[in-house]
C-alpha positions in Angstrom: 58.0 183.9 204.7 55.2 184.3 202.2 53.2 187.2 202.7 49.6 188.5 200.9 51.6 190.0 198.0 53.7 186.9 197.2 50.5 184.3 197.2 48.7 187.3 195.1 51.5 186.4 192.7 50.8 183.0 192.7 47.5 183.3 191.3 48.3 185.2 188.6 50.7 182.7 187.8 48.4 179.6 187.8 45.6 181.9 186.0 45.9 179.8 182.9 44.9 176.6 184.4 41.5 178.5 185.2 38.6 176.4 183.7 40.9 173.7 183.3 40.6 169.4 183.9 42.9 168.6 187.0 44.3 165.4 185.0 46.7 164.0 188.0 46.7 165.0 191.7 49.6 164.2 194.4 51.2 165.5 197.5 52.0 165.3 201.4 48.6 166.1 202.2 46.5 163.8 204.6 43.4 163.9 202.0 42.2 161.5 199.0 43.9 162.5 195.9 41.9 160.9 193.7 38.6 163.3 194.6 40.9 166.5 192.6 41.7 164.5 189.4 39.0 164.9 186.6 37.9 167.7 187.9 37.1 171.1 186.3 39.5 174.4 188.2 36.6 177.2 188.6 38.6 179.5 190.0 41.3 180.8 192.1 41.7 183.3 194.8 43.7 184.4 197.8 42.9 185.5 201.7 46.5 186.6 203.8 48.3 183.5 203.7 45.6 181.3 202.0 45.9 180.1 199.0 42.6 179.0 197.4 41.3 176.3 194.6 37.7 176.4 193.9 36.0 173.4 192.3 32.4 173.5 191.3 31.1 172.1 195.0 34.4 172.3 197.0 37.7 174.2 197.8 41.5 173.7 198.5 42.7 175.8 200.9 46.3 175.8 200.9 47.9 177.7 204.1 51.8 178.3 203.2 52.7 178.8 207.2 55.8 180.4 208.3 58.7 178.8 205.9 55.7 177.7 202.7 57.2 178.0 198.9 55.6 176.7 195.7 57.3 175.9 192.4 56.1 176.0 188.6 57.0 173.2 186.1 60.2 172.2 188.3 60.6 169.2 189.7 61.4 169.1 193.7 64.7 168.9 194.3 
């Protein structure tokens, strides 16, 4: 289960792709995709669970629930 710490982790680990162009955008999510892609990353941050992805007028908040992982250049398996 991924606690404060671990998601703390995870921002350290995507902290390069701060101030960076979001060049392709895809997932499970019920939202429209195409609003994240040429879009400038401002920023990062975390709250408990929450993972956070700050654009310049809006936010991602990811919420990784009871059984949430993440990988890093992998693909899904």
């Amino acid at each position: 289960m991924p606690e404060g710490p671990s998601i703390v982790i995870l921002k350290e680990k995507v902290n390069y792709l701060k101030q960076k162009i979001v060049a392709e955008a895809s997932g499970y999510a019920d939202l429209e995709m195409g609003a994240f892609e040429h879009r400038k990353i401002i920023d990062f941050k975390s709250w408990g669970k929450h993972f956070l992805i700050c654009f310049s007028d809006f936010t991602i908040r990811i919420h990784f629930g009871l059984f949430g992982s993440y990988q890093l250049h992998e693909p899904k398996k």
